[in-house]
C-alpha positions in Angstrom: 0.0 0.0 0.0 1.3 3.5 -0.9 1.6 5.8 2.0 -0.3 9.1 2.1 1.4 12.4 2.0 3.8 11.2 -0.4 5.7 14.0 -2.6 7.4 13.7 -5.7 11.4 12.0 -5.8 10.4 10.3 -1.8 10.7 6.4 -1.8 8.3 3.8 0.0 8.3 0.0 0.2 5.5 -1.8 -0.8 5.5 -5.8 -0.3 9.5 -6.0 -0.1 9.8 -3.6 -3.4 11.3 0.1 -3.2 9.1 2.4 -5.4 10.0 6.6 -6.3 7.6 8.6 -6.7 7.0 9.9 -10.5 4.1 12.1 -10.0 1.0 13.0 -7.8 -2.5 13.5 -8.7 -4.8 14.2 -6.0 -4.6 11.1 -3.7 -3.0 8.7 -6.6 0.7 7.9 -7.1 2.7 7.2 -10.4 5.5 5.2 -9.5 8.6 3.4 -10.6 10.4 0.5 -9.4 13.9 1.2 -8.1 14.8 -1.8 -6.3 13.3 -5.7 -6.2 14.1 -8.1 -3.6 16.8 -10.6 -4.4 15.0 -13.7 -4.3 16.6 -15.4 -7.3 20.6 -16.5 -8.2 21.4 -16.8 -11.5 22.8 -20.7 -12.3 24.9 -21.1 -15.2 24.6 -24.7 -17.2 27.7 -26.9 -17.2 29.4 -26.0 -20.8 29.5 -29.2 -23.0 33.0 -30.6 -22.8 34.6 -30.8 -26.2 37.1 -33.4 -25.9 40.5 -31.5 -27.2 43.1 -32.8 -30.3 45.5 -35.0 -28.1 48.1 -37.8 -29.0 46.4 -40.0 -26.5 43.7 -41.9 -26.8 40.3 -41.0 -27.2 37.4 -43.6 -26.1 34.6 -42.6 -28.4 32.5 -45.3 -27.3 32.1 -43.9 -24.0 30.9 -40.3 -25.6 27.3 -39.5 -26.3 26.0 -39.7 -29.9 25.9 -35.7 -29.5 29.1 -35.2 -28.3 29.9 -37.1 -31.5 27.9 -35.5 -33.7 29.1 -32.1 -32.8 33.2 -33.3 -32.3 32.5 -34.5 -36.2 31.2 -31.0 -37.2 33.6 -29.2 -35.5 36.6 -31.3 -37.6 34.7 -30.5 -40.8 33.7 -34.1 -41.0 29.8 -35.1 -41.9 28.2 -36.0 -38.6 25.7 -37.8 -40.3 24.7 -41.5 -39.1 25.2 -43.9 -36.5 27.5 -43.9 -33.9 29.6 -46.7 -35.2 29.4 -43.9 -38.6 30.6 -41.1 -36.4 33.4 -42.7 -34.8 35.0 -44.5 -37.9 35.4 -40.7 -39.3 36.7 -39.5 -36.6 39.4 -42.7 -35.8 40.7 -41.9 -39.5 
């Protein structure tokens, strides 16, 4: 609820939420929002591991078919098929 004997430029909280007033009009308020409550974090995803050019040994098997799919594209290679497709191109 907005407080009486608000002026123009004074603040009030309503329900956890800072407001400024913009204008008054008789007994009604125009405000804006200057400050919410922090009741949110923002949670990045994981980034897809893209497994690098080593001399070692990779174990396609283990990988999922997009992981695949997206290793062949990134090599220029078609990442079209089956799995057992995808990893012949890529043990070449």
């Amino acid at each position: 609820m907005i407080p009486k004997g608000m002026k123009v430029g004074d603040t009030f909280e309503d329900g956890g939420v800072m407001h400024k007033v913009l204008a008054v009009v008789g007994e009604n308020y125009e405000s804006i929002v200057i400050d919410k409550p922090k009741e949110f974090s923002i949670v990045e995803e994981p980034k897809e591991e893209v497994q690098e050019e080593t001399n070692e040994e990779v174990d396609y098997l283990s990988m999922p078919y997009a992981q695949l799919k997206k290793l062949c594209a990134d090599k220029g290679l078609d990442a079209k098929g089956t799995k057992a497709d995808l990893i012949a191109r890529l043990e070449k």
